[in-house]
Every structure is written in structure tokens, then in C-alpha cells.
N, CA, C and O of each residue as an XYZ file, in Angstrom:
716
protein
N       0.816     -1.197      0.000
C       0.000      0.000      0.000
C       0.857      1.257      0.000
O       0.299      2.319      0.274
N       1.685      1.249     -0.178
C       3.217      2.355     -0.030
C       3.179      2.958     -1.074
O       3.322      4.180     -1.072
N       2.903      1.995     -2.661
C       3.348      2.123     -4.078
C       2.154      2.607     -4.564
O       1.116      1.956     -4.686
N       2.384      4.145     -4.929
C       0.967      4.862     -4.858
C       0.611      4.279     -6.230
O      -0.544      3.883     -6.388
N       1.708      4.165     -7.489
C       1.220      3.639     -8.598
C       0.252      2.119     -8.565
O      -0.673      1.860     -9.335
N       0.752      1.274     -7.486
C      -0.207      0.292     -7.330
C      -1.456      0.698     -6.455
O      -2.512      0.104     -6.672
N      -1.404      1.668     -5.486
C      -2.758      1.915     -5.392
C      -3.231      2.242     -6.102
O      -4.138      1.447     -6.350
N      -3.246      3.494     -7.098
C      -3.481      3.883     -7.957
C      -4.711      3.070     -8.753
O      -5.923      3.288     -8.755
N      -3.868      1.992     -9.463
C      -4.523      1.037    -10.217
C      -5.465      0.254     -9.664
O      -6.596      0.267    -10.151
N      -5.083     -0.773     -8.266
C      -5.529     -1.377     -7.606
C      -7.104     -0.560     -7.330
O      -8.173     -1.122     -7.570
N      -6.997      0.828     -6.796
C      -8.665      1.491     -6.803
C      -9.327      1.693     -7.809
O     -10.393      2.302     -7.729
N      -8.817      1.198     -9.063
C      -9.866      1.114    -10.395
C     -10.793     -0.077     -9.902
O     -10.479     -1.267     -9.873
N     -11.965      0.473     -9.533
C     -12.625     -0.686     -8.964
C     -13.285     -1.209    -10.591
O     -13.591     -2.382    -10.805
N     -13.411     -0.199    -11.543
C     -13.951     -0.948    -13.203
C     -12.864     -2.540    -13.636
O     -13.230     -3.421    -14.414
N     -11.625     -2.518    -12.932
C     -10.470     -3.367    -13.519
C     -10.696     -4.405    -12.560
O     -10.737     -5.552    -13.005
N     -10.855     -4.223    -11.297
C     -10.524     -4.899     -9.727
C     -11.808     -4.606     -9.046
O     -12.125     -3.469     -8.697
N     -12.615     -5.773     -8.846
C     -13.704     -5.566     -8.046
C     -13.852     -6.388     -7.053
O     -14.902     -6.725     -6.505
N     -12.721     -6.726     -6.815
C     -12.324     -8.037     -5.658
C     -10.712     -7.674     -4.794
O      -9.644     -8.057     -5.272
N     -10.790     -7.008     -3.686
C      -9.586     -7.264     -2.917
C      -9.209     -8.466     -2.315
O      -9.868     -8.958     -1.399
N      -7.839     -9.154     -2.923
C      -8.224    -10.510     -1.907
C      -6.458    -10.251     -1.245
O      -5.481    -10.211     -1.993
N      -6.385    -10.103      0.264
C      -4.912     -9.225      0.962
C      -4.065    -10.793      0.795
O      -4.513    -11.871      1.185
N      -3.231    -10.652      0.364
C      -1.979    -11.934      0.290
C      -1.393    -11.967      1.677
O      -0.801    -13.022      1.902
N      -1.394    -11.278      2.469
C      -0.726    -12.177      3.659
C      -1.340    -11.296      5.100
O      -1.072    -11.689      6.235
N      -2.198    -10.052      4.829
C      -2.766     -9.047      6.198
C      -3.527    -10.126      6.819
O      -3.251    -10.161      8.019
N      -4.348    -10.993      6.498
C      -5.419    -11.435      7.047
C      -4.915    -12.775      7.591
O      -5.658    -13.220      8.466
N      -3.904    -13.500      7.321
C      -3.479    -14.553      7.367
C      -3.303    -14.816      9.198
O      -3.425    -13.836      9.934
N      -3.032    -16.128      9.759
C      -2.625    -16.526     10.928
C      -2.144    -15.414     11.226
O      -2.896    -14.509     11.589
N      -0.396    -15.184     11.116
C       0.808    -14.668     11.692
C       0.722    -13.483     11.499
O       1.629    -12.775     11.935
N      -0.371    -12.888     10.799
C      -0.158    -11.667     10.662
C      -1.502    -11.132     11.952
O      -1.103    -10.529     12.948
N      -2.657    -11.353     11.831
C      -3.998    -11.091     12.814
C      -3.786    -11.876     14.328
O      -4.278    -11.356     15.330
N      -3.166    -12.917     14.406
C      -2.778    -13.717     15.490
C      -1.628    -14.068     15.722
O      -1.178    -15.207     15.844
N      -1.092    -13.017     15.794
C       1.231    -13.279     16.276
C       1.095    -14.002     17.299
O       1.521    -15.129     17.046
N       0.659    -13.902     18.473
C       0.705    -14.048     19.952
C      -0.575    -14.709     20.104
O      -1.547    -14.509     19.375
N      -0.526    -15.579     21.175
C      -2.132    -16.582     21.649
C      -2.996    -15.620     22.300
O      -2.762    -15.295     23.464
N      -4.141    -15.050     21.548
C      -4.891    -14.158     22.068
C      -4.934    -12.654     21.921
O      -5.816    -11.810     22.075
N      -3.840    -12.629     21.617
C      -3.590    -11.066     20.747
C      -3.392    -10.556     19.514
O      -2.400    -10.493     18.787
N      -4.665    -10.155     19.395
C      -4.968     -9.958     17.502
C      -4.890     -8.517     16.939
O      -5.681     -7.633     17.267
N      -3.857     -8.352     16.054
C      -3.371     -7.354     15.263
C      -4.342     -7.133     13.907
O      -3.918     -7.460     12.799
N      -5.251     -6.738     14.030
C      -5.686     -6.295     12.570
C      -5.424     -4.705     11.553
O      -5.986     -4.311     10.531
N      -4.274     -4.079     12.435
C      -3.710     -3.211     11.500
C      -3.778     -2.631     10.000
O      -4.157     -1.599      9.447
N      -3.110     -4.059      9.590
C      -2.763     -4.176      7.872
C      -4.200     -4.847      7.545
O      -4.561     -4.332      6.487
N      -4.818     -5.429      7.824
C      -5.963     -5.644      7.581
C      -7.191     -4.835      7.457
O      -8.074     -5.016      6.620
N      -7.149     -3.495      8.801
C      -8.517     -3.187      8.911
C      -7.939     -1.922      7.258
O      -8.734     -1.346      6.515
N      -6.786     -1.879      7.193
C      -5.905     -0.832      5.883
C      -6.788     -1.244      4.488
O      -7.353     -0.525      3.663
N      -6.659     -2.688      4.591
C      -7.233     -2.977      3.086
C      -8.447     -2.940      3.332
O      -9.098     -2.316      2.493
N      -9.267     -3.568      4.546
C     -10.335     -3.746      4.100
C     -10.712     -1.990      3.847
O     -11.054     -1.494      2.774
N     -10.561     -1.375      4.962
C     -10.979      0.280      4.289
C     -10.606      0.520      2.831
O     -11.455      1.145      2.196
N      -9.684      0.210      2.275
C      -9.227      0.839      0.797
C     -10.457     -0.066      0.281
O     -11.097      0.607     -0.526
N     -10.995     -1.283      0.443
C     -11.686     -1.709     -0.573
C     -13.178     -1.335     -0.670
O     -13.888     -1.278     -1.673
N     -13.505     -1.073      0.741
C     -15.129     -0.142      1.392
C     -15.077      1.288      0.209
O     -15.879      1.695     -0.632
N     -13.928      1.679      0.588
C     -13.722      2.985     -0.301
C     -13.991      3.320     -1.699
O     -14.609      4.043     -2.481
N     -13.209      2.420     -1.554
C     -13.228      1.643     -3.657
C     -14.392      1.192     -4.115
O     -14.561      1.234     -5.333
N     -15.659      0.557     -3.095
C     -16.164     -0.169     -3.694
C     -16.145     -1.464     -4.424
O     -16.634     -1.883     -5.474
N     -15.179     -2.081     -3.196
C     -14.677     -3.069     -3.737
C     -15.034     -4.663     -3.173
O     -15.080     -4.619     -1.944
N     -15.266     -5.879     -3.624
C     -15.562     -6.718     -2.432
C     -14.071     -7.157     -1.913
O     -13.072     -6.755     -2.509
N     -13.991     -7.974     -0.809
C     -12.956     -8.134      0.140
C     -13.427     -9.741      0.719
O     -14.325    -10.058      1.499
N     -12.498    -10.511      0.042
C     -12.017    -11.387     -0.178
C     -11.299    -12.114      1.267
O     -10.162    -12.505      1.005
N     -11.637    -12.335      2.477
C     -10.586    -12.612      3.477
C     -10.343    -13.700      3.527
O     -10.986    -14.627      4.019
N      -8.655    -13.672      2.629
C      -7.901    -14.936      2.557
C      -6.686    -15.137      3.708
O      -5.686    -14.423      3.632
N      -6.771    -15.784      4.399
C      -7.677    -17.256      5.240
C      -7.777    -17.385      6.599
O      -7.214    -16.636      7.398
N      -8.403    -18.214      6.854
C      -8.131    -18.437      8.832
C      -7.153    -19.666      9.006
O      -6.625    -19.866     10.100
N      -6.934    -20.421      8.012
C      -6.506    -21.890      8.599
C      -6.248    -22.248      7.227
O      -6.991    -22.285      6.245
N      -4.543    -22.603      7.447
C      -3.990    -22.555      6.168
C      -2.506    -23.265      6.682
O      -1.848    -22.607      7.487
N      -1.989    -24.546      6.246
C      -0.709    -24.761      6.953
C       0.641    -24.557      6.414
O       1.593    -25.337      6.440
N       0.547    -23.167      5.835
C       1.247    -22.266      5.959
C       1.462    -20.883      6.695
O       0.366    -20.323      6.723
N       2.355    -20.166      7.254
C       2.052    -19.016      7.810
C       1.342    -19.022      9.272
O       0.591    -18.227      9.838
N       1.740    -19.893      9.523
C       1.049    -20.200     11.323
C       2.393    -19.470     11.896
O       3.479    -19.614     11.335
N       2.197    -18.587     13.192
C       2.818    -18.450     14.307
C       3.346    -19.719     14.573
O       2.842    -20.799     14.262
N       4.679    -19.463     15.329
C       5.244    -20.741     15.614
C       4.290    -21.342     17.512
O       4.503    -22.344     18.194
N       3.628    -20.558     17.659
C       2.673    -20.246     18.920
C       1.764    -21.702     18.582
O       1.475    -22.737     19.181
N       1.612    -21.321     17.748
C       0.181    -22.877     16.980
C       1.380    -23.734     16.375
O       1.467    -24.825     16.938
N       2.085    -23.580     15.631
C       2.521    -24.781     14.737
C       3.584    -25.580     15.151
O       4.192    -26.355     14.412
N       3.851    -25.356     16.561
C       4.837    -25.710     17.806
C       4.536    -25.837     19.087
O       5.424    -26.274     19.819
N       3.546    -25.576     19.528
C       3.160    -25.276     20.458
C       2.771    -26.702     21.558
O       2.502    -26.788     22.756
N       2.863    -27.369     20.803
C       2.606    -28.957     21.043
C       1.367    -29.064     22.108
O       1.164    -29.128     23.321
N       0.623    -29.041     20.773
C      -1.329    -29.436     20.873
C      -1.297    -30.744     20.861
O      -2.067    -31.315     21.633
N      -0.396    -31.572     19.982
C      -0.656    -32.599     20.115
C      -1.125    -33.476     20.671
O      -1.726    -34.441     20.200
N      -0.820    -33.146     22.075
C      -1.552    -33.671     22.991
C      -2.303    -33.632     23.484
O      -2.643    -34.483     24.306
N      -3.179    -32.156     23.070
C      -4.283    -31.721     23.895
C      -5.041    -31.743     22.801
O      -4.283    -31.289     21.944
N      -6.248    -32.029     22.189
C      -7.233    -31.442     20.841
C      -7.753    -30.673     21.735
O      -7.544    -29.460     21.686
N      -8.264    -31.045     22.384
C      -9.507    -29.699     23.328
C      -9.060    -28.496     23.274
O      -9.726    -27.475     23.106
N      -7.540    -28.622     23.465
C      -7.286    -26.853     23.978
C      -6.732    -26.316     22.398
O      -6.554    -25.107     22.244
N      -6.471    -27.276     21.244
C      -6.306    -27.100     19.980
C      -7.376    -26.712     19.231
O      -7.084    -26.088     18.211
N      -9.037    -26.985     19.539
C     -10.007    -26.864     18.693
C     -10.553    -25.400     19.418
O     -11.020    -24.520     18.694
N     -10.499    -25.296     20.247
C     -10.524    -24.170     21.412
C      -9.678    -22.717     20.710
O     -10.213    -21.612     20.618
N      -8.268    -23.040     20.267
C      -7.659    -21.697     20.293
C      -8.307    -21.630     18.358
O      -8.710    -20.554     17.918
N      -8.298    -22.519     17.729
C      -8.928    -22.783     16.360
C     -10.398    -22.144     16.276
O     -10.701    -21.503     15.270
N     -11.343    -22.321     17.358
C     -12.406    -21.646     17.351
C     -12.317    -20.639     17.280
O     -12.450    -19.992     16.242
N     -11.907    -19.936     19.061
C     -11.408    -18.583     18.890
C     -10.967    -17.783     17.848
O     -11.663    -16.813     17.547
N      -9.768    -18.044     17.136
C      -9.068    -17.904     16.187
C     -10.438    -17.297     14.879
O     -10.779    -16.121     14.753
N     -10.824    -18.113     14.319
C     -11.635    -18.088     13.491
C     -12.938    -17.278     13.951
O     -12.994    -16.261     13.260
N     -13.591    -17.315     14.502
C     -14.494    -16.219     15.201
C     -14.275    -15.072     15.032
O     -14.891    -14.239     14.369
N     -13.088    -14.967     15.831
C     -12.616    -13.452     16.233
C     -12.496    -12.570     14.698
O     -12.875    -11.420     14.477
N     -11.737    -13.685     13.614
C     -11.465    -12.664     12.678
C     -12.557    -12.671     11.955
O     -12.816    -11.578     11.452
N     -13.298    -13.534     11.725
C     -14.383    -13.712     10.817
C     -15.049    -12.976     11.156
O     -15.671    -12.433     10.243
N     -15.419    -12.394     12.834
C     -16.267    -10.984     12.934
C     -15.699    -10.249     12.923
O     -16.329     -9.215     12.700
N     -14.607    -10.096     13.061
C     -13.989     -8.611     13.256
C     -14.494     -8.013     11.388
O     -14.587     -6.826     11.074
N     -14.672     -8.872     10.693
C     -14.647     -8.332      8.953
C     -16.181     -8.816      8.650
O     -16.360     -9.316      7.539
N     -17.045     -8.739      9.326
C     -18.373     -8.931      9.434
C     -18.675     -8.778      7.442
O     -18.148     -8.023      6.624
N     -19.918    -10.052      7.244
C     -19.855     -9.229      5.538
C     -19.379     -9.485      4.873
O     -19.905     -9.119      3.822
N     -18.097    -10.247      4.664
C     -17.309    -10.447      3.722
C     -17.230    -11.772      3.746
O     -17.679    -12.461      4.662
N     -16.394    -12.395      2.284
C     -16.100    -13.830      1.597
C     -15.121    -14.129      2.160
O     -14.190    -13.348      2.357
N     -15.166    -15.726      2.645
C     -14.235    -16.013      3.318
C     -13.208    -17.144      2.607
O     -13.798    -17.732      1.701
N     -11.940    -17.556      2.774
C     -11.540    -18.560      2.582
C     -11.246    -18.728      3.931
O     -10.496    -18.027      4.612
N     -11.935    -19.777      4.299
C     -11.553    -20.695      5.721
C     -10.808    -21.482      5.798
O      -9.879    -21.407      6.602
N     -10.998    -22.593      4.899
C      -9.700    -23.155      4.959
C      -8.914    -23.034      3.631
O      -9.353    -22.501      2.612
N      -7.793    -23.554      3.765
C      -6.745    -23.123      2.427
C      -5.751    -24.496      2.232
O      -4.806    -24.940      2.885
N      -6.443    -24.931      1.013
C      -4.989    -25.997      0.520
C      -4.735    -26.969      1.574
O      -3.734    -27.446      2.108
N      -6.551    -27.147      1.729
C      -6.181    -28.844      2.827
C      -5.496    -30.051      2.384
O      -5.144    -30.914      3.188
N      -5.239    -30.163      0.769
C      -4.779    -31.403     -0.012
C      -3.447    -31.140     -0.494
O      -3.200    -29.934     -0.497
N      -2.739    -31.692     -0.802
C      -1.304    -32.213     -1.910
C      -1.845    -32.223     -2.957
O      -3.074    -32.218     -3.036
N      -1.049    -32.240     -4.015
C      -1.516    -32.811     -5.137
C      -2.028    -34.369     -5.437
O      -2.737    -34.652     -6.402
N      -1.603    -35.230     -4.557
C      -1.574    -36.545     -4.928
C      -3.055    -37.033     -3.928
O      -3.353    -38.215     -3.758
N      -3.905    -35.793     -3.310
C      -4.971    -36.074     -2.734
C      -4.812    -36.147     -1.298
O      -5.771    -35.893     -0.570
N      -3.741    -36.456     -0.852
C      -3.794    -36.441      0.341
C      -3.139    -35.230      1.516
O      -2.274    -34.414      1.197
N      -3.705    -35.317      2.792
C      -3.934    -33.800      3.555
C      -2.968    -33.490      3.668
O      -2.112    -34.362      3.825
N      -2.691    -32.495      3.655
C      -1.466    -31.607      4.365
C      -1.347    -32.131      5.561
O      -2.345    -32.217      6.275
N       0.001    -32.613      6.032
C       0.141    -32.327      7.146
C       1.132    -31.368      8.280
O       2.353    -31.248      8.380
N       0.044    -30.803      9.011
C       0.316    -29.356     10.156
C      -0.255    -30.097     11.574
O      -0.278    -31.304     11.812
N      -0.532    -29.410     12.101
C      -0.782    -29.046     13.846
C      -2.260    -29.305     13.569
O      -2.891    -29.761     14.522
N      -2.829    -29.123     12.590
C      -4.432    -29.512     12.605
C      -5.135    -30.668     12.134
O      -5.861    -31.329     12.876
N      -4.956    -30.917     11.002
C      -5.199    -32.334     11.196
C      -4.090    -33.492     11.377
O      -4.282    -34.630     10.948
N      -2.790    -33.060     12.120
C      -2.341    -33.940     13.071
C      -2.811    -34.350     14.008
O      -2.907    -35.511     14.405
N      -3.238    -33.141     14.559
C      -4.178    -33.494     16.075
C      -5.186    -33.631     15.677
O      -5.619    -34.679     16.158
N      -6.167    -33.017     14.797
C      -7.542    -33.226     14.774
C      -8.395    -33.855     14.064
O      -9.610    -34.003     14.188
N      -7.324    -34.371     12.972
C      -8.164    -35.199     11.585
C      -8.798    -34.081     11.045
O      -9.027    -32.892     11.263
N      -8.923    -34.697     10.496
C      -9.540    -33.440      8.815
C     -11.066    -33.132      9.426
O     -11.992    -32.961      8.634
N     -11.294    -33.068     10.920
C     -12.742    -32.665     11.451
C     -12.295    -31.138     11.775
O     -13.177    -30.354     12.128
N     -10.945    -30.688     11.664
C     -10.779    -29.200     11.787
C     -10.980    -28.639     10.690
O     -10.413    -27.554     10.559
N     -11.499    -28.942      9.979
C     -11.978    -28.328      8.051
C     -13.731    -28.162      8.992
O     -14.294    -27.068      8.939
N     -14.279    -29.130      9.635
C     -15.638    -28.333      9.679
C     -15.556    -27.530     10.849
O     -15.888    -26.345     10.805
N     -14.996    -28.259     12.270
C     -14.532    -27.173     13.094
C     -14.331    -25.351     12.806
O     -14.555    -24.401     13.557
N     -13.854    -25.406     11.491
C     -13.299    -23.845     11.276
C     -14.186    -23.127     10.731
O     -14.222    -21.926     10.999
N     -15.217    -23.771      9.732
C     -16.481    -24.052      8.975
C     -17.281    -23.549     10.476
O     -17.133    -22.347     10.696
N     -17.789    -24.019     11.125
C     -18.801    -23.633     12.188
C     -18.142    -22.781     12.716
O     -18.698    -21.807     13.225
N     -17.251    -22.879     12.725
C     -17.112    -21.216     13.992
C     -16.980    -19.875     13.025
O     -17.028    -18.739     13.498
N     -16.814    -20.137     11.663
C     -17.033    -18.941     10.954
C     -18.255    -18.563     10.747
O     -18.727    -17.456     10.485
N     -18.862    -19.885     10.928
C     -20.732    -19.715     10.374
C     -21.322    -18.817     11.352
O     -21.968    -17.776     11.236
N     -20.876    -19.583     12.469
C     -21.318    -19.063     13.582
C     -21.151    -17.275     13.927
O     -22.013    -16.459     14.251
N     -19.425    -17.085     13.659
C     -19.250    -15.936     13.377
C     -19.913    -14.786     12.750
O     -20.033    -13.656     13.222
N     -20.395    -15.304     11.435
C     -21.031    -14.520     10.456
C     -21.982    -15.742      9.605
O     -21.544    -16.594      8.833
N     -23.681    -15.472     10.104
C     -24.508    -16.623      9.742
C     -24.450    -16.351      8.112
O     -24.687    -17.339      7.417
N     -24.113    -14.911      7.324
C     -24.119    -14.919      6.230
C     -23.135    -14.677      5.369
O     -23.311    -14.313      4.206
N     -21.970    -14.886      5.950
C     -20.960    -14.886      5.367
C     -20.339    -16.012      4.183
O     -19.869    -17.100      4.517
N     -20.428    -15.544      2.751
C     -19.813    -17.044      2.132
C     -18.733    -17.638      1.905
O     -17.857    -17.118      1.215
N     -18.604    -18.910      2.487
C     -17.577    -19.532      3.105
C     -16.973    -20.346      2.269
O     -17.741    -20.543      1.328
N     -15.772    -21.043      2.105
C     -15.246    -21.692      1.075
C     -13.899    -21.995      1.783
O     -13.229    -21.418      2.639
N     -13.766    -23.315      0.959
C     -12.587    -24.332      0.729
C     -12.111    -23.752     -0.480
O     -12.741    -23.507     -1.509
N     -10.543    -23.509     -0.133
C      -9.486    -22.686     -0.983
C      -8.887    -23.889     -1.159
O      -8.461    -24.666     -0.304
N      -8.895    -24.016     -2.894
C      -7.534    -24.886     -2.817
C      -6.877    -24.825     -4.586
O      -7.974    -24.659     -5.120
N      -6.175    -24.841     -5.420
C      -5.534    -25.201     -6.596
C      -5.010    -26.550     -7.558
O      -4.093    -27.282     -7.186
N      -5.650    -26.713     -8.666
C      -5.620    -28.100     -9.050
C      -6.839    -28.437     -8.956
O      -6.795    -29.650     -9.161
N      -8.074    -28.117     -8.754
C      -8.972    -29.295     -8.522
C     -10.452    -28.923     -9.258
O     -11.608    -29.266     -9.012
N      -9.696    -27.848    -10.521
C     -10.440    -27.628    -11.629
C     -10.927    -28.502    -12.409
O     -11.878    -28.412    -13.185
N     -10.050    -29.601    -12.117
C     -10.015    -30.894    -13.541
C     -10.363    -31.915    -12.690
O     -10.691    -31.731    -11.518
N     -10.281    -33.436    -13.464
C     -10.047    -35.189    -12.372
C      -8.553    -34.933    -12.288
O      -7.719    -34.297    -12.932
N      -8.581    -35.699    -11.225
C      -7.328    -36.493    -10.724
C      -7.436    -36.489     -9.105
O      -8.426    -36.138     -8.464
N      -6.393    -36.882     -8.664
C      -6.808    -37.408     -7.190
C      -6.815    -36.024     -6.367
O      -7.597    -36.175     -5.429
N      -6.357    -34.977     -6.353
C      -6.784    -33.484     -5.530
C      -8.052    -32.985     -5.668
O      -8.557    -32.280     -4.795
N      -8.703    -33.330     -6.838
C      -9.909    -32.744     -7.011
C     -11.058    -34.114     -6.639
O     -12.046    -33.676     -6.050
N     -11.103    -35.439     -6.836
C     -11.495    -36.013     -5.739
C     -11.192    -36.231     -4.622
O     -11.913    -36.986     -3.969
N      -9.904    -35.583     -3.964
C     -10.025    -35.284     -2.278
C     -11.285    -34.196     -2.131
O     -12.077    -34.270     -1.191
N     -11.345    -33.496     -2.847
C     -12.380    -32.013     -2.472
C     -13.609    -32.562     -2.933
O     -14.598    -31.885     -2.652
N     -13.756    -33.353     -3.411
C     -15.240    -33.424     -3.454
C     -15.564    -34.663     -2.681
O     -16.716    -35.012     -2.423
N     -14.458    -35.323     -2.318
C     -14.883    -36.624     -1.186
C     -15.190    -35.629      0.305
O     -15.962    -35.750      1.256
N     -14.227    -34.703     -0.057
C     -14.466    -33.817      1.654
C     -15.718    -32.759      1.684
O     -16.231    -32.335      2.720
N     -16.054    -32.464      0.540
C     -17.608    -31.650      0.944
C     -18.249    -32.712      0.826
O     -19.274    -32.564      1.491
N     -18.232    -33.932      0.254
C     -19.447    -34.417      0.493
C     -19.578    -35.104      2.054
O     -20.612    -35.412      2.646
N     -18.485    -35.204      2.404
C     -18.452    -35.277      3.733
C     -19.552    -34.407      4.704
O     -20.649    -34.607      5.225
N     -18.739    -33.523      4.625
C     -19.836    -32.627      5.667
C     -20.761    -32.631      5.380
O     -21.446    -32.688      4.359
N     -20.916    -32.484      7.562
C     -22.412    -32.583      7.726
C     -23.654    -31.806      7.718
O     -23.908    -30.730      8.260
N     -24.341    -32.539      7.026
C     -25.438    -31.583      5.936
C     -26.172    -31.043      7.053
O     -26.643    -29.937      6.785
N     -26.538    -31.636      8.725
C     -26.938    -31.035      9.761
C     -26.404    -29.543     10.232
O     -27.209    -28.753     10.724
N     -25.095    -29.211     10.072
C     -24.125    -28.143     10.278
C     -24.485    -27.641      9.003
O     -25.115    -26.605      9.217
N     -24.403    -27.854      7.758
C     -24.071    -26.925      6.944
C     -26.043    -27.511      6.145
O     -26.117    -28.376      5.273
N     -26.998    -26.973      6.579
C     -27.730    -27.206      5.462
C     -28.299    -26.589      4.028
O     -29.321    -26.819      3.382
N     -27.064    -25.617      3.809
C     -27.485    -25.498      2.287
C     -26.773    -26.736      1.310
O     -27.148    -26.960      0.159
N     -25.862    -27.360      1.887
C     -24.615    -27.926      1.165
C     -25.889    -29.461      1.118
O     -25.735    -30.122      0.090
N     -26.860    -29.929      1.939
C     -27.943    -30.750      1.537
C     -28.394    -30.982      0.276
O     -29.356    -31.728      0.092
């Protein structure tokens, strides 16, 4: 936001009608510290895009990249309770703090070869922290639209049936438009 020539452009909301922030909104940037949330660089864009007329895109809550070493070290392992706990929190907090807006909740739960990433979340939690993050955003914001971020899974092959083995997963009780 420094490079007035990229603001510049970037507020052509006729070119750009979608802000989506590459790293303000992320873990390490809104949640450095357990419980202490920085939305600085965040509340920056989302204003430039209110301004602009722009929608705002908040890419992501839960992504196993870009975690504080607070979460991705912190050795939950042993605890899920107090892991699905700071994951709730986590996701809540930012998902209201940006009330209104599109979410990517989770981000790039798969490999290419279909199978999960593995981090601090579904190490400890099994791939039930994909709906875990899912309800507490819902919850957050009942109208907020929510989405599984991921690349590759435009076409067949085994990443793009991980993503559709995992929405069809969820539960249509929690999520009943996905029924």
C-alpha cells in the first residue's frame, strides 16, 4: 500500500472488483501471539476496498502455511480440546472482526496426490478441523460465504477427488445449504 502507482490502479474498482490481501489477514499476521490480535494491515485494506467499492475477499483463517510458531509448535498434540478451542477462537474473532465479507476458511487442505497436508491440525484433529473452522465462521457470520481454498482441482485427478470426497463429507446437519 506504499506504491501509490499500485494503489493507484488497484482502486480502479472498473479493472478490480475483488480485494483478496496476500498475507494481512493470514494466521501470523492477525494472530502473532495466543490471544492477541493485530488487525492493523488488515482493517488498511479492508478500508481501501469499502472505499473503492470493492468486495474483500478474506484470505484465510486456517492454512498450513504461515502459522505463528505459537500454533505450529506449540505442542497441541496432545491436547485437541485446547487445539479446537484456540482454532475456534481464532476463526471467530477474525471472521467478525470483517463482518460481511467472503471467506476462505480453509486453504490448501490437499497435496496434489490427494492427500492432507500435514500441520498441527489435522495432526491433532483429523480433517474434522476443516468443519470445526467451517462452524465457527458460520457461527461468526450466519451470512458470510464460506469456502474451501484450494488449486488443481479444476479438472479429475486425485486433488480434485479429495475435495469433493471432503464436501461431500460434511455434515449436511451443520451446513444445510450444502444438503
Amino acid at each position: 500500500m506504499s506504491d501509490s502507482q499500485f494503489v493507484a490502479l488497484a482502486s480502479n474498482s472498473a479493472m478490480f472488483g475483488q480485494i483478496t490481501p496476500g498475507n494481512s489477514f493470514k494466521w501470523d499476521s492477525t494472530e502473532p501471539s495466543q490471544g492477541q490480535f493485530s488487525f492493523t494491515l488488515a482493517n488498511e485494506l479492508a478500508a481501501f476496498a469499502e472505499k473503492n467499492g470493492q468486495i474483500l475477499r478474506g484470505h484465510n483463517c486456517v492454512w498450513y502455511n504461515q502459522l505463528p510458531s505459537w500454533v505450529s509448535s506449540g505442542g497441541f498434540a496432545i491436547d485437541s480440546a485446547t487445539l479446537t478451542q484456540i482454532l475456534q477462537d481464532h476463526v471467530m474473532t477474525v471472521v467478525s472482526h470483517f463482518k460481511g465479507q467472503i471467506w476462505d476458511v480453509v486453504n490448501e487442505p490437499f497435496n496434489d496426490d490427494g492427500t492432507p497436508r500435514l500441520f498441527v491440525f489435522p495432526d491433532t484433529l483429523g480433517q474434522s478441523y476443516i468443519d470445526i473452522a467451517l462452524q465457527a465462521a458460520r457461527a461468526a457470520d450466519p451470512n458470510a460465504k464460506l469456502y474451501i481454498n484450494d488449486y488443481n482441482i479444476e479438472g479429475s485427478g486425485a486433488k480434485a477427488s479429495a475435495m469433493l470426497s471432503l464436501v461431500q463429507d460434511l455434515n449436511p446437519e451443520t451446513f444445510p445449504w450444502m444438503g
